[in-house]
C-alpha positions, -999 to +999 in steps of 0.1 A: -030+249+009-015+233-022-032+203-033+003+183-038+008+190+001-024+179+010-015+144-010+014+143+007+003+145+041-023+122+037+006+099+020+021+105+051-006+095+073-015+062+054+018+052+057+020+055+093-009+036+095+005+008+082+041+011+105+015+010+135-002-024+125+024-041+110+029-060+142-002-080+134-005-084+094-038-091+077-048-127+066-033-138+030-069-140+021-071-101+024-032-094+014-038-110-021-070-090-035-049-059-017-027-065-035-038-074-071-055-038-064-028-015-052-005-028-083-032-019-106-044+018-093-003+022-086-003+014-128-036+044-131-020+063-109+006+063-130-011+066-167-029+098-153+002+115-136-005+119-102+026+112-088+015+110-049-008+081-058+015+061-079+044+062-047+015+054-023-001+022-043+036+011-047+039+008-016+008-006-009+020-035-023+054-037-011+030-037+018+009-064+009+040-085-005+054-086+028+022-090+044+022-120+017+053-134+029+047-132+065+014-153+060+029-181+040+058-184+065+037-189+092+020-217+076+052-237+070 
């Protein structure tokens, strides 16, 4: 099997993950580190080429950015 396909699918996967819990979005207190660290391994990701990694880290933090927002909404 070729390795981009394997990436892929488990892109794939991940992502679903996330569509299946986004009902109940983690605390801000674990959305920011998430975050800070999907932006900067979507940046590695990115300096080493691996373009499967860079698309799933960007959106691991549009991920988290929402999650973000959701959080501080519900606090106001």
């Amino acid at each position: 099997m070729e390795p981009l396909a394997v990436g892929v699918a488990g892109m794939v996967f991940i992502i679903a993950g996330w569509v299946l819990s986004s009902p109940t979005p983690p605390s801000l207190r674990l959305s920011l580190p998430y975050l800070s660290g999907s932006l900067l391994l979507a940046v590695y990701a990115f300096l080493i080429g691996d373009p499967v990694f860079t698309i799933l880290n960007i959106l691991a933090s549009i991920v988290a950015l929402n999650n973000i927002r959701i959080a501080i909404l519900k606090k106001s």
